[in-house]
PQR file with spaces between the fields and no chain letter, atoms N, CA, C, O and H, PARSE charges and radii, in Angstrom:
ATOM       1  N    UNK     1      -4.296    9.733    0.847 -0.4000 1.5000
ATOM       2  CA   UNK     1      -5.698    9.544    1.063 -0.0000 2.0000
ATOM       3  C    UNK     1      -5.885    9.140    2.522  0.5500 1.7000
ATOM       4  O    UNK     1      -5.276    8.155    2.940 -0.5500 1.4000
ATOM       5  N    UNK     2      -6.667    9.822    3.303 -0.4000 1.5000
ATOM       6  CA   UNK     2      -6.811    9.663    4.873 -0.0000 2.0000
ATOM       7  C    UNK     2      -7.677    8.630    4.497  0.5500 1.7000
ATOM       8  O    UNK     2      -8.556    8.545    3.639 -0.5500 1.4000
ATOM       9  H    UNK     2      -7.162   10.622    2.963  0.4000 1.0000
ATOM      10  N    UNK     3      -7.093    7.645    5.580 -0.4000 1.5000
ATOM      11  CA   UNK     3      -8.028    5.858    5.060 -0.0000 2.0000
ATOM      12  C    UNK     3      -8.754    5.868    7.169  0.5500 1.7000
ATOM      13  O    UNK     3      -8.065    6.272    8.106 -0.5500 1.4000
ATOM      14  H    UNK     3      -6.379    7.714    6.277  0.4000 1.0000
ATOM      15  N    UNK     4      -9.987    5.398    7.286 -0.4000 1.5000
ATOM      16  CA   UNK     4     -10.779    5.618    8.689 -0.0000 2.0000
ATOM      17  C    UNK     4     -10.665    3.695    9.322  0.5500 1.7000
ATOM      18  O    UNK     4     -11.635    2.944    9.214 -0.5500 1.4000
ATOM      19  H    UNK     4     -10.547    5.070    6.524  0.4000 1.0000
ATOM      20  N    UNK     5      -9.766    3.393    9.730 -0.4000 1.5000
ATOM      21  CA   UNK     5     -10.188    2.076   10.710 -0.0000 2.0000
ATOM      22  C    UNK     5     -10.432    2.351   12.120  0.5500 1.7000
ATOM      23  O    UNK     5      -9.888    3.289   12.704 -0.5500 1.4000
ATOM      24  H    UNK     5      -8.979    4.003    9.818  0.4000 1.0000
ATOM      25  N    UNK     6     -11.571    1.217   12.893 -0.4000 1.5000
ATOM      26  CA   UNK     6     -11.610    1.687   14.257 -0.0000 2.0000
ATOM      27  C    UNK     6     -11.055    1.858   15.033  0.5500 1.7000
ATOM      28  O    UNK     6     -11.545    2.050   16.146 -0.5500 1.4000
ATOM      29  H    UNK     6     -12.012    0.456   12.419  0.4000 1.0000
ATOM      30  N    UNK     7      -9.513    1.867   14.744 -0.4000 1.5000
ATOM      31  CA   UNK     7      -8.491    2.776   15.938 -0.0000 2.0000
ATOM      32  C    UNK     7      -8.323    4.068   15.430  0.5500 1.7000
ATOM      33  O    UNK     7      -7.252    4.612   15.700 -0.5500 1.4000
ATOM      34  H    UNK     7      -9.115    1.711   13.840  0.4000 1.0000
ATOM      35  N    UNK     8      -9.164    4.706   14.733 -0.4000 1.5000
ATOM      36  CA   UNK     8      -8.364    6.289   13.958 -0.0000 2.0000
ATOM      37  C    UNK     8      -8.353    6.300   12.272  0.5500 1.7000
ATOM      38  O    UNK     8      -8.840    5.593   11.390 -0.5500 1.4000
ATOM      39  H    UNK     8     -10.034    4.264   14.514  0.4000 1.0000
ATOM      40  N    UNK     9      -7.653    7.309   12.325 -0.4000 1.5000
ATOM      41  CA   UNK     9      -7.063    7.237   10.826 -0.0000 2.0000
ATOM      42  C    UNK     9      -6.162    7.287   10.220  0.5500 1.7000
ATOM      43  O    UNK     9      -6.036    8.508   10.310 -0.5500 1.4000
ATOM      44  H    UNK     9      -7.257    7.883   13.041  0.4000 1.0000
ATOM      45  N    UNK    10      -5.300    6.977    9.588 -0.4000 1.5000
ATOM      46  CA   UNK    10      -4.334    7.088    8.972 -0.0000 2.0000
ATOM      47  C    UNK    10      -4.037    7.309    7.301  0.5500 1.7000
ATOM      48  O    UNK    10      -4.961    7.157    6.501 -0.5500 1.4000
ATOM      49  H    UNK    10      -5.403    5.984    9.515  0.4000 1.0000
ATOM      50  N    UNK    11      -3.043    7.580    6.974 -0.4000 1.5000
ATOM      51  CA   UNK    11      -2.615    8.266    5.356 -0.0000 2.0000
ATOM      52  C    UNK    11      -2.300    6.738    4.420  0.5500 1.7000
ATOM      53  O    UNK    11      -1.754    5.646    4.583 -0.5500 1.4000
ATOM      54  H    UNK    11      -2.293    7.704    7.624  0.4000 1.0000
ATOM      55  N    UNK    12      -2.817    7.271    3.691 -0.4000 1.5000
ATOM      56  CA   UNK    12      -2.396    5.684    2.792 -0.0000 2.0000
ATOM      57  C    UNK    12      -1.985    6.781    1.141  0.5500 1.7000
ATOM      58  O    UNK    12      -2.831    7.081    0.299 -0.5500 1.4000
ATOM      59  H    UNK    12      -3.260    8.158    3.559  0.4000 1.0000
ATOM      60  N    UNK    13      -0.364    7.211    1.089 -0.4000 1.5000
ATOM      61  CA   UNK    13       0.066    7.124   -0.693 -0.0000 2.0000
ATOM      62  C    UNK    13      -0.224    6.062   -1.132  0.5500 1.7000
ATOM      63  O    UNK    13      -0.241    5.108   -0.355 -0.5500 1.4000
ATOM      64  H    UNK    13       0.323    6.968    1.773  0.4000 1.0000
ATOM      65  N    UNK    14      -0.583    5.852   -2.659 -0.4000 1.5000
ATOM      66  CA   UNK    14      -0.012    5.116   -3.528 -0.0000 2.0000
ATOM      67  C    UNK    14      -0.195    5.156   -5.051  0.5500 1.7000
ATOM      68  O    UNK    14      -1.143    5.183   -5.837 -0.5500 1.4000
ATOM      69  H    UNK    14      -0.570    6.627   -3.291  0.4000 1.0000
ATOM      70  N    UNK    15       1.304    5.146   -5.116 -0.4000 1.5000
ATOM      71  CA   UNK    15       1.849    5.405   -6.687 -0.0000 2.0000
ATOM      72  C    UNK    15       1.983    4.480   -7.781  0.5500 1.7000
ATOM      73  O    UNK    15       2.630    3.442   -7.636 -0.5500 1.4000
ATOM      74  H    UNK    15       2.074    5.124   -4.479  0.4000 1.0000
ATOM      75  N    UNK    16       1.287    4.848   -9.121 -0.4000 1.5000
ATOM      76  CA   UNK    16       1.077    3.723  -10.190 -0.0000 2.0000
ATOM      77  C    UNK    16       1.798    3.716  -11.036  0.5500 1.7000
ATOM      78  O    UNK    16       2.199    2.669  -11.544 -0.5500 1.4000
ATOM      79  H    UNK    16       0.762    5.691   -9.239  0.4000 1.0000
ATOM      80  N    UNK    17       2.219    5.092  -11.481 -0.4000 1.5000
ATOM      81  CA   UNK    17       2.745    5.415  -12.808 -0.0000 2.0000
ATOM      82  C    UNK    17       4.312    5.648  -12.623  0.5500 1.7000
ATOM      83  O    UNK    17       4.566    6.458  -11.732 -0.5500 1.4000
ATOM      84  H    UNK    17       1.893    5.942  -11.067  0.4000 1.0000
ATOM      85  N    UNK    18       5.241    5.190  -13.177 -0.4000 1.5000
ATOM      86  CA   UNK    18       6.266    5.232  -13.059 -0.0000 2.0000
ATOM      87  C    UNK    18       7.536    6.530  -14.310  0.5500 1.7000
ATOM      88  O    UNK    18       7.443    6.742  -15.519 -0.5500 1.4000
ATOM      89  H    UNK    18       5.034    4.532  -13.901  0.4000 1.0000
ATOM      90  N    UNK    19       8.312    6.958  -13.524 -0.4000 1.5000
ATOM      91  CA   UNK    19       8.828    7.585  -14.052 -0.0000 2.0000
ATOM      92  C    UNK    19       9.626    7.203  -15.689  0.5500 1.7000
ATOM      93  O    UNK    19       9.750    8.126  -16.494 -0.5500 1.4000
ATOM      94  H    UNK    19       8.387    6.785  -12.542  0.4000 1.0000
ATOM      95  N    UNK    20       9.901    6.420  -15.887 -0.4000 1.5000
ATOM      96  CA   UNK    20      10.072    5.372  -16.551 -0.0000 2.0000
ATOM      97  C    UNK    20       9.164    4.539  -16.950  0.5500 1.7000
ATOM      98  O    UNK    20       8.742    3.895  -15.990 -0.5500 1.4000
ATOM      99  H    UNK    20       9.801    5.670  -15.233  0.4000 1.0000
ATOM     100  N    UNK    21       8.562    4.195  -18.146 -0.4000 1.5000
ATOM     101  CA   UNK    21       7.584    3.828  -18.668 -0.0000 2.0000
ATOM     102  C    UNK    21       7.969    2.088  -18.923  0.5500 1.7000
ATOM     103  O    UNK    21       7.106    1.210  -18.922 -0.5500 1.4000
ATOM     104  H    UNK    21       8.904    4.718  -18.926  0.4000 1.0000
ATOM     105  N    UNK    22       9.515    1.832  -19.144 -0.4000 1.5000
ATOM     106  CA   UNK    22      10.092    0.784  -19.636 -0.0000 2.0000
ATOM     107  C    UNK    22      10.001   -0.038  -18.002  0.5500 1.7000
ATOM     108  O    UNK    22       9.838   -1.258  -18.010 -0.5500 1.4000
ATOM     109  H    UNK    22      10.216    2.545  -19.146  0.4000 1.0000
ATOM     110  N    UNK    23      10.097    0.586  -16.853 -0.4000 1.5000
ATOM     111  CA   UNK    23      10.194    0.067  -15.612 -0.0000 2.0000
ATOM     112  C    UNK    23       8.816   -0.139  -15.072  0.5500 1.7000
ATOM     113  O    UNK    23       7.930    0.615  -15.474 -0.5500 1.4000
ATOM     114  H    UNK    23      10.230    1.577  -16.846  0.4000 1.0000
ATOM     115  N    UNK    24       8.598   -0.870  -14.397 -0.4000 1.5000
ATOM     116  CA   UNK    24       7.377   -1.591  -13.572 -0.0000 2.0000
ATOM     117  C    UNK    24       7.295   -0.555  -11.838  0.5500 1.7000
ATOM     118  O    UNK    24       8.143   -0.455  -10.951 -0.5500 1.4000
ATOM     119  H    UNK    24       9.318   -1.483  -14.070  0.4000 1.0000
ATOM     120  N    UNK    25       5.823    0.085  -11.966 -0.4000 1.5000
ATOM     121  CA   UNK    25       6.272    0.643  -10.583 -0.0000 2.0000
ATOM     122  C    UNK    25       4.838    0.632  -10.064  0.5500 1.7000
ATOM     123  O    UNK    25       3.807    0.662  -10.737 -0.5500 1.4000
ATOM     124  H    UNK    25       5.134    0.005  -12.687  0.4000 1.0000
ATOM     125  N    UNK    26       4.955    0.589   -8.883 -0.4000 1.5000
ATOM     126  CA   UNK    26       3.745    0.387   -7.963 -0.0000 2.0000
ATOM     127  C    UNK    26       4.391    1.016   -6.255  0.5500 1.7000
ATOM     128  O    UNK    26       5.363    0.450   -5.755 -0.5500 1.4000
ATOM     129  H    UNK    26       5.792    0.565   -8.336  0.4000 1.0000
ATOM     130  N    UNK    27       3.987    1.711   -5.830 -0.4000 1.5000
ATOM     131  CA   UNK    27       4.606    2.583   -4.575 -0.0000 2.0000
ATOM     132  C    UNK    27       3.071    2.498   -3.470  0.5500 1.7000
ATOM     133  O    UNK    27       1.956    2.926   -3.770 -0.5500 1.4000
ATOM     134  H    UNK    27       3.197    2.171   -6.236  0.4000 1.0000
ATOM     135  N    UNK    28       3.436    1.879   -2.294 -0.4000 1.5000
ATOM     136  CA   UNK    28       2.247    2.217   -1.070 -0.0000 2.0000
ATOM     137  C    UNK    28       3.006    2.713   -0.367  0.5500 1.7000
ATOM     138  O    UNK    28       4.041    2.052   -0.282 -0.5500 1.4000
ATOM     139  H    UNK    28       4.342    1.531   -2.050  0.4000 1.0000
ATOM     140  N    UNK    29       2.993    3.907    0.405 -0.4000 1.5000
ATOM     141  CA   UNK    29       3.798    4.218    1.555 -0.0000 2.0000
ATOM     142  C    UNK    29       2.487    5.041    2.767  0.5500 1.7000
ATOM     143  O    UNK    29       1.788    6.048    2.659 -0.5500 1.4000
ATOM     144  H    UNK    29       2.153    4.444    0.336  0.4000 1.0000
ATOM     145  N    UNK    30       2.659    3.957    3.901 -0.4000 1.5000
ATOM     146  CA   UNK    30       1.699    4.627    5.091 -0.0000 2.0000
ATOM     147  C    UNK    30       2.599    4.220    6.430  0.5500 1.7000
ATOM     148  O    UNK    30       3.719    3.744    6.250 -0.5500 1.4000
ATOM     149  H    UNK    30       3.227    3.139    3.989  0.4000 1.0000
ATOM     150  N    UNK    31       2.221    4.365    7.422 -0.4000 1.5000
ATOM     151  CA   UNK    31       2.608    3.643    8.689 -0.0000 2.0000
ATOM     152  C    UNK    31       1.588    2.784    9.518  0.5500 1.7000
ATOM     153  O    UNK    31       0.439    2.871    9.952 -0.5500 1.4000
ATOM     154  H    UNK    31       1.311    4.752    7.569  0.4000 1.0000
ATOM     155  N    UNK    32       2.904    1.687    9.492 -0.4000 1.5000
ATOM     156  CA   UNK    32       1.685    0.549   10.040 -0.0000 2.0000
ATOM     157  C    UNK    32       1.335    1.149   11.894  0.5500 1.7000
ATOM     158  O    UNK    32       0.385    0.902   12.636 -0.5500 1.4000
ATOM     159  H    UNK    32       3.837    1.616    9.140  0.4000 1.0000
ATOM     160  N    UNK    33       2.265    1.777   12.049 -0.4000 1.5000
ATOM     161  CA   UNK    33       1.814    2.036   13.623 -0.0000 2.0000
ATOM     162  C    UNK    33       0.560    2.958   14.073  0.5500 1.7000
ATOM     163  O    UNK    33       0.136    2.988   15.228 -0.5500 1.4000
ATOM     164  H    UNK    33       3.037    1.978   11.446  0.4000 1.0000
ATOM     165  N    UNK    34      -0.002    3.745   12.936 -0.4000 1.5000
ATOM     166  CA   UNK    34      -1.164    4.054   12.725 -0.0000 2.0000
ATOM     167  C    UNK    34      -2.567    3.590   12.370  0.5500 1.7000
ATOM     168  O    UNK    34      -3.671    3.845   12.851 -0.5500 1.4000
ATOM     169  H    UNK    34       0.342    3.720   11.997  0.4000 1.0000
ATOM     170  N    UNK    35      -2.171    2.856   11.409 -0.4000 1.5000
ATOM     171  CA   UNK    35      -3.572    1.640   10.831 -0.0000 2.0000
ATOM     172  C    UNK    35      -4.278    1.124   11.391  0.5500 1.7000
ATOM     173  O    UNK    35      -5.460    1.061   11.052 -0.5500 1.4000
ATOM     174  H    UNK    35      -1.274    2.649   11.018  0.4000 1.0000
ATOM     175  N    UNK    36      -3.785    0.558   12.477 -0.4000 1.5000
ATOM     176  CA   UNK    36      -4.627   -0.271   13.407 -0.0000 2.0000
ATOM     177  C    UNK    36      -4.790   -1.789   12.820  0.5500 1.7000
ATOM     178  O    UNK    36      -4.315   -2.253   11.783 -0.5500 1.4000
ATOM     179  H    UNK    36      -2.825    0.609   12.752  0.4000 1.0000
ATOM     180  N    UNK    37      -5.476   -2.312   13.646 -0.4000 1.5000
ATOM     181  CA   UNK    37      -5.437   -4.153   12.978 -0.0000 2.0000
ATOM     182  C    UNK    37      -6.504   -4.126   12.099  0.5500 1.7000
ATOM     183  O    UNK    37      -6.794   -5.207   11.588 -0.5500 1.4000
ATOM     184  H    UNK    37      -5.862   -1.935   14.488  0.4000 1.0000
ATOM     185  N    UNK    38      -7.081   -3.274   11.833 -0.4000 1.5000
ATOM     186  CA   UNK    38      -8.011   -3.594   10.289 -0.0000 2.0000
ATOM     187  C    UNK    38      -7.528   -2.911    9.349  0.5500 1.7000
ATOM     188  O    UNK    38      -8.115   -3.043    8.275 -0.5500 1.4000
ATOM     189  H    UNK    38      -6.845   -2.396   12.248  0.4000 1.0000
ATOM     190  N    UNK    39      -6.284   -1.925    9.383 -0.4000 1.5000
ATOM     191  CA   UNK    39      -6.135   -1.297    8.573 -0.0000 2.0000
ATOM     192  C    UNK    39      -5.060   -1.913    7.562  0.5500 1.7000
ATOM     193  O    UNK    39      -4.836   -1.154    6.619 -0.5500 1.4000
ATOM     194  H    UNK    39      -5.808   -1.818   10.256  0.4000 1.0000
ATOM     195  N    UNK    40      -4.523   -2.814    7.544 -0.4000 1.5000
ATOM     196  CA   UNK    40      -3.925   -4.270    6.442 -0.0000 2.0000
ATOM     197  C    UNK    40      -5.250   -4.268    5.659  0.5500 1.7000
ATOM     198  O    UNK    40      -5.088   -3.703    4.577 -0.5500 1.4000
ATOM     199  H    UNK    40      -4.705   -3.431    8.310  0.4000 1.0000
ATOM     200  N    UNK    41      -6.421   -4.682    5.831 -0.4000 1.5000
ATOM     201  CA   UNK    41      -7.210   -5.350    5.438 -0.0000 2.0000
ATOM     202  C    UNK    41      -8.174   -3.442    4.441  0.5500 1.7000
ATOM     203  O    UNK    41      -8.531   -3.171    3.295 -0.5500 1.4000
ATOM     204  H    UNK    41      -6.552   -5.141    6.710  0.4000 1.0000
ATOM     205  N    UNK    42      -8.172   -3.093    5.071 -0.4000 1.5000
ATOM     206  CA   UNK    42      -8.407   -2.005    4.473 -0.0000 2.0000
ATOM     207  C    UNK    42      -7.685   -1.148    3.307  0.5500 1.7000
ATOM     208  O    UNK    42      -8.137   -0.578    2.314 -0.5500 1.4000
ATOM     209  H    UNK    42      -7.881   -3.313    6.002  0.4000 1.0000
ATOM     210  N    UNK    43      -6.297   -1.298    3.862 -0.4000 1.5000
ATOM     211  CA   UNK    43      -5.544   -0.914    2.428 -0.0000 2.0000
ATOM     212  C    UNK    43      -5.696   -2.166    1.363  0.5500 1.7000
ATOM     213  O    UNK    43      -5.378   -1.661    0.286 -0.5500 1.4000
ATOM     214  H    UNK    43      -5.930   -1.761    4.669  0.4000 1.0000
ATOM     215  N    UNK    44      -6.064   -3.712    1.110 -0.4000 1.5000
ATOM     216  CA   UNK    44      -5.994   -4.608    0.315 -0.0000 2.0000
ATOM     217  C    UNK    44      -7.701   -3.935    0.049  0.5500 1.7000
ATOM     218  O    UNK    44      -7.677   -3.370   -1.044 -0.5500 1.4000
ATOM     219  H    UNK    44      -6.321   -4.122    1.985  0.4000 1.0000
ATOM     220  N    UNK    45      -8.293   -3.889    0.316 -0.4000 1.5000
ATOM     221  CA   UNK    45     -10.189   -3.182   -0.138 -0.0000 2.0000
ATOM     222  C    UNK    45      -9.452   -2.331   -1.433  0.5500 1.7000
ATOM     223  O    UNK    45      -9.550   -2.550   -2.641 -0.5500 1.4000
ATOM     224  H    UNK    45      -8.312   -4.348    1.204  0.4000 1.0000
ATOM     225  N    UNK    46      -8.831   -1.486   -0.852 -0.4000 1.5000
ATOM     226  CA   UNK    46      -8.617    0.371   -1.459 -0.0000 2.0000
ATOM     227  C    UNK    46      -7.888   -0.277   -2.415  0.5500 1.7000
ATOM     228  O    UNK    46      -8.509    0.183   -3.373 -0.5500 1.4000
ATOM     229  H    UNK    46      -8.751   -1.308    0.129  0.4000 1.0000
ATOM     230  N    UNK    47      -6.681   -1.305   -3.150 -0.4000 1.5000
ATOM     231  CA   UNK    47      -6.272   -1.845   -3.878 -0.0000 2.0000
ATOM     232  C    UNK    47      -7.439   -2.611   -4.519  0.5500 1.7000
ATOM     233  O    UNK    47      -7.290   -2.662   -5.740 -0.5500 1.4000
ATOM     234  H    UNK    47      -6.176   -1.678   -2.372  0.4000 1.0000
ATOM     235  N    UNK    48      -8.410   -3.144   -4.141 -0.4000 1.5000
ATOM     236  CA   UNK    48      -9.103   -3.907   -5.042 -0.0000 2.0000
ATOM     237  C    UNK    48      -9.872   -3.198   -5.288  0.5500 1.7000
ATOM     238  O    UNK    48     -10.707   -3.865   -5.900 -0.5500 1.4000
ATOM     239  H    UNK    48      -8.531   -3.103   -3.149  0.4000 1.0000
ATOM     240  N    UNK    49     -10.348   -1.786   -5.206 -0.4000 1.5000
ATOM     241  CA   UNK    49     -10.976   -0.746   -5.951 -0.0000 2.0000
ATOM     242  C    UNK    49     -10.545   -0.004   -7.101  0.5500 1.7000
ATOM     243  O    UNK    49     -11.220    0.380   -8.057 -0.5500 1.4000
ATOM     244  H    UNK    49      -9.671   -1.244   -4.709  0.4000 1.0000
ATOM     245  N    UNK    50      -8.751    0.208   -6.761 -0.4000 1.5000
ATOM     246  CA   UNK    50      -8.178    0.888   -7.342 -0.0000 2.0000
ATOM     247  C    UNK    50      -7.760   -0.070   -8.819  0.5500 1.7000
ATOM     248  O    UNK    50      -8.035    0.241   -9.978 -0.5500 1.4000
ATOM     249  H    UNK    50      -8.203   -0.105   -5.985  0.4000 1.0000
ATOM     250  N    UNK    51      -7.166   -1.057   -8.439 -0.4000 1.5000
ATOM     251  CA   UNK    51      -6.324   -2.154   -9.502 -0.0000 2.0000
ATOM     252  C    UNK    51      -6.950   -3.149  -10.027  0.5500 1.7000
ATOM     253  O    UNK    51      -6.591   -3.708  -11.063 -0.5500 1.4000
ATOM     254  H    UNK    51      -6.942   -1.310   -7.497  0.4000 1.0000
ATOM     255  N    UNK    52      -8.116   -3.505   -9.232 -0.4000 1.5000
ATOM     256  CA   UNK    52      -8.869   -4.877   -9.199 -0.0000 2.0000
ATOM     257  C    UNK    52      -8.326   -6.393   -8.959  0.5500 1.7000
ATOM     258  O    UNK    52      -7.227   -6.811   -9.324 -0.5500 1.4000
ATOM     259  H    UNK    52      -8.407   -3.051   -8.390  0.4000 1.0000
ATOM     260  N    UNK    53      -9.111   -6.968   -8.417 -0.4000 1.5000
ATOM     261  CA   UNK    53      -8.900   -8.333   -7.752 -0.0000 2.0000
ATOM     262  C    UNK    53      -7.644   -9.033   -8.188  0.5500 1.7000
ATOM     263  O    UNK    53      -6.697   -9.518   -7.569 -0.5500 1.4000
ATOM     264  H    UNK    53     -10.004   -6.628   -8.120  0.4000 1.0000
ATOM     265  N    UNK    54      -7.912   -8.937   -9.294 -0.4000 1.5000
ATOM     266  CA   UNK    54      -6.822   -9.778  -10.123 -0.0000 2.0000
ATOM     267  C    UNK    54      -5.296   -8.800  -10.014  0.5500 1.7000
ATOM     268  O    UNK    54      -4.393   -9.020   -9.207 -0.5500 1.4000
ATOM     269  H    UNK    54      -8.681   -8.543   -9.797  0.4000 1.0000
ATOM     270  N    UNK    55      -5.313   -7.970  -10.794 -0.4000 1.5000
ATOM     271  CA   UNK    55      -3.781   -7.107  -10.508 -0.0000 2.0000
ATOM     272  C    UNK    55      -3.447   -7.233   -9.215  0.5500 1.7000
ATOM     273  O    UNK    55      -2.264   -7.487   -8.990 -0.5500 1.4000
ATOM     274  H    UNK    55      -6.047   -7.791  -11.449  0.4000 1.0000
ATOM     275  N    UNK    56      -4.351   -7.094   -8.094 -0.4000 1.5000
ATOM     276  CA   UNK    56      -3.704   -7.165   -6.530 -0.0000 2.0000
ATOM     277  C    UNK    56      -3.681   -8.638   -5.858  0.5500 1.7000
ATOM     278  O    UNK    56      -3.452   -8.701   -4.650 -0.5500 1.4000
ATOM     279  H    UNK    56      -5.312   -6.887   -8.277  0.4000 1.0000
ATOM     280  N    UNK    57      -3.963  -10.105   -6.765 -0.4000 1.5000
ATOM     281  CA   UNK    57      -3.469  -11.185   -6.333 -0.0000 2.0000
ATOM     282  C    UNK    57      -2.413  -11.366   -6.970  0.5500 1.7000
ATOM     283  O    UNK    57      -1.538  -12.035   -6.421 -0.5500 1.4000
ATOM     284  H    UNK    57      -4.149  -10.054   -7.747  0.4000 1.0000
ATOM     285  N    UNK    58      -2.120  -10.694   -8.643 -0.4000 1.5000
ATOM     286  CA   UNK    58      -0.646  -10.987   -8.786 -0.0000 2.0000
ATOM     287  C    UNK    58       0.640   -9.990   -8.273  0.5500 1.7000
ATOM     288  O    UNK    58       1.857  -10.166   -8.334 -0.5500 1.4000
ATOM     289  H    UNK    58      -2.832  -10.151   -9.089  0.4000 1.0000
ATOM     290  N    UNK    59      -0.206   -8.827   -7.722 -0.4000 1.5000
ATOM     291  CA   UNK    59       1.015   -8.182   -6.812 -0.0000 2.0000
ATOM     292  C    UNK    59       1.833   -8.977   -5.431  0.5500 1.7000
ATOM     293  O    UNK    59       3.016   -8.840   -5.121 -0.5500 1.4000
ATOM     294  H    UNK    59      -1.195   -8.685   -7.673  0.4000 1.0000
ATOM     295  N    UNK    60       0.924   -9.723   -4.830 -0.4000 1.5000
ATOM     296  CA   UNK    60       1.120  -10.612   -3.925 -0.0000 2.0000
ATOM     297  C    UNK    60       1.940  -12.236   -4.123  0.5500 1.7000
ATOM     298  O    UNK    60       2.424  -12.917   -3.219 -0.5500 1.4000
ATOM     299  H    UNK    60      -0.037   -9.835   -5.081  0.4000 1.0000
ATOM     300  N    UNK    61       1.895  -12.554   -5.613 -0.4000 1.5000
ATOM     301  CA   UNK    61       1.923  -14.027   -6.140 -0.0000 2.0000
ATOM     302  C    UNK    61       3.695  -13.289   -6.906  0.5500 1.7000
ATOM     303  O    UNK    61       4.758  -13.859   -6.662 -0.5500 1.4000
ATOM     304  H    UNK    61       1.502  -12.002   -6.348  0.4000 1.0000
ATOM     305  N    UNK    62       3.644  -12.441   -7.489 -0.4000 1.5000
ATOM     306  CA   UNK    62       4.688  -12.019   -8.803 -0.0000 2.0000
ATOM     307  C    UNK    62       5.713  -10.895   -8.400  0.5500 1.7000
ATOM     308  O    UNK    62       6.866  -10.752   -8.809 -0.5500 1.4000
ATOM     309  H    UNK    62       2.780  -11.977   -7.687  0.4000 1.0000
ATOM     310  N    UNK    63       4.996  -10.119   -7.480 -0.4000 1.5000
ATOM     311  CA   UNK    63       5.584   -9.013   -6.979 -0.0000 2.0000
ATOM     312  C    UNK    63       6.965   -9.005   -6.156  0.5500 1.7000
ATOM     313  O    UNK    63       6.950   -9.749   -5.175 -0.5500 1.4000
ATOM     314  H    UNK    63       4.060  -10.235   -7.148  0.4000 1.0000
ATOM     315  N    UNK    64       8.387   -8.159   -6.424 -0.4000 1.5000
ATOM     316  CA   UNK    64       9.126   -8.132   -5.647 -0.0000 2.0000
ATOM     317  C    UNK    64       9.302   -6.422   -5.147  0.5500 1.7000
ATOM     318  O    UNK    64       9.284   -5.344   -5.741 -0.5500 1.4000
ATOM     319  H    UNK    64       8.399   -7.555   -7.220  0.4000 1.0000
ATOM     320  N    UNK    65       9.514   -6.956   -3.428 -0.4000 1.5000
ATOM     321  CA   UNK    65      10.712   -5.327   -2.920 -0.0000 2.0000
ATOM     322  C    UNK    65      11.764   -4.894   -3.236  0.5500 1.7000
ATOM     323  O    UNK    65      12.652   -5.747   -3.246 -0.5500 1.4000
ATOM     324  H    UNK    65       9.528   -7.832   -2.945  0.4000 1.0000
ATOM     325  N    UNK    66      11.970   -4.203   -3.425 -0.4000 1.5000
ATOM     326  CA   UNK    66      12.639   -3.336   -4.178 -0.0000 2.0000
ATOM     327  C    UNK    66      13.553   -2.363   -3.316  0.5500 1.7000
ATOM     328  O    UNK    66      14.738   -2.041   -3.409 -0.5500 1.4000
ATOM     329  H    UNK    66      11.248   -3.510   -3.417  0.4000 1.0000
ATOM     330  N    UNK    67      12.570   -2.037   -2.477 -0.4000 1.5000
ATOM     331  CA   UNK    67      12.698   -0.954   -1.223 -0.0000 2.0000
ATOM     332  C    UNK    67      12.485   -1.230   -0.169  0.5500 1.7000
ATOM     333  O    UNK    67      11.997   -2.360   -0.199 -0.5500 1.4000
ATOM     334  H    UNK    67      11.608   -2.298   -2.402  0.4000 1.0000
ATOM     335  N    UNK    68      12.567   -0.781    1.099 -0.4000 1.5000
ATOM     336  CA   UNK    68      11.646   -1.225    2.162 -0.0000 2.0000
ATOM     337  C    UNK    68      13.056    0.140    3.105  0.5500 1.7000
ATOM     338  O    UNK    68      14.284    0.148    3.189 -0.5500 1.4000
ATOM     339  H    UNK    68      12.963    0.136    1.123  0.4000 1.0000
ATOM     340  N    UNK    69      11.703    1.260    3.720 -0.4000 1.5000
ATOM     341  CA   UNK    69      12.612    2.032    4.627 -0.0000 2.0000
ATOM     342  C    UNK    69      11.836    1.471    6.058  0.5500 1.7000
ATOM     343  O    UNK    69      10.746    1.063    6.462 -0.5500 1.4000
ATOM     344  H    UNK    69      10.706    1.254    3.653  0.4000 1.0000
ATOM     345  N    UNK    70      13.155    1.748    6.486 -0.4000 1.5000
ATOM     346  CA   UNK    70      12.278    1.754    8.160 -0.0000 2.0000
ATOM     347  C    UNK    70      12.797    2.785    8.951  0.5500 1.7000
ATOM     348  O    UNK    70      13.779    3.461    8.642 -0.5500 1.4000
ATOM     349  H    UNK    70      14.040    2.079    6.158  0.4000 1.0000
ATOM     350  N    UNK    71      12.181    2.895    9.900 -0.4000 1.5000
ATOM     351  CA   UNK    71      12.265    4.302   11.222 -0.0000 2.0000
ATOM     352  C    UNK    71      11.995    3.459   12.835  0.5500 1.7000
ATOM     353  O    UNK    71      11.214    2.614   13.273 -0.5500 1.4000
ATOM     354  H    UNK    71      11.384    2.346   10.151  0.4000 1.0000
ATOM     355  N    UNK    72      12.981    4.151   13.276 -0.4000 1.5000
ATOM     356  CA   UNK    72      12.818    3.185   14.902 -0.0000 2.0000
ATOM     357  C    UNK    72      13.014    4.895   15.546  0.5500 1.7000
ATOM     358  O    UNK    72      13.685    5.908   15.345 -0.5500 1.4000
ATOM     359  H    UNK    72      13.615    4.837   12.921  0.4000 1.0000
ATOM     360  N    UNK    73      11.964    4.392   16.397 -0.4000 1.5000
ATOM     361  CA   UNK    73      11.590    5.785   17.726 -0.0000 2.0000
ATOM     362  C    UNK    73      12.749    5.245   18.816  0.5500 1.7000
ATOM     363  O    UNK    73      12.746    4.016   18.895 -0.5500 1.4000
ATOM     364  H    UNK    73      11.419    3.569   16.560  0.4000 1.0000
ATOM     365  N    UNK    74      13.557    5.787   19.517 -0.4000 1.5000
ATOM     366  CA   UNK    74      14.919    5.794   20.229 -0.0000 2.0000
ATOM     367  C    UNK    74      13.953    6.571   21.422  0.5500 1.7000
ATOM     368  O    UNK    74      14.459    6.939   22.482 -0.5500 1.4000
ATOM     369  H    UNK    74      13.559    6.785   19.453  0.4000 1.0000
């Protein structure tokens, strides 16, 4: 989903349903070097539309990583 903050725009995935029904899954994948400094605050909006208030304070309170990739420009 192309998400609009005032530096631009950027792509915001995110995945609910898990391949595995017995497993817990929740997937955001964007780049923060795109977002801009409102765009944190904009993907937590698009979560409290999507999940509501409550599911996205206990993603923050209950939630663990699992994953985490990173990419460095050389």
């Amino acid at each position: 989903m192309p998400t609009d903050t005032e530096e631009g725009i950027f792509d915001l995935e995110i995945s609910v349903y898990p391949q595995n029904k017995a497993h817990n899954f929740f997937r955001i994948e964007f780049n923060p070097s795109k977002m801009g400094s409102n765009g944190g605050q904009e993907i937590l909006n698009i979560l409290d539309c999507v999940l509501g208030r409550k599911p996205v304070a206990k993603l923050y309170t209950d939630g663990r990583v699992t994953r985490l990739d990173l990419t460095v420009n050389i």
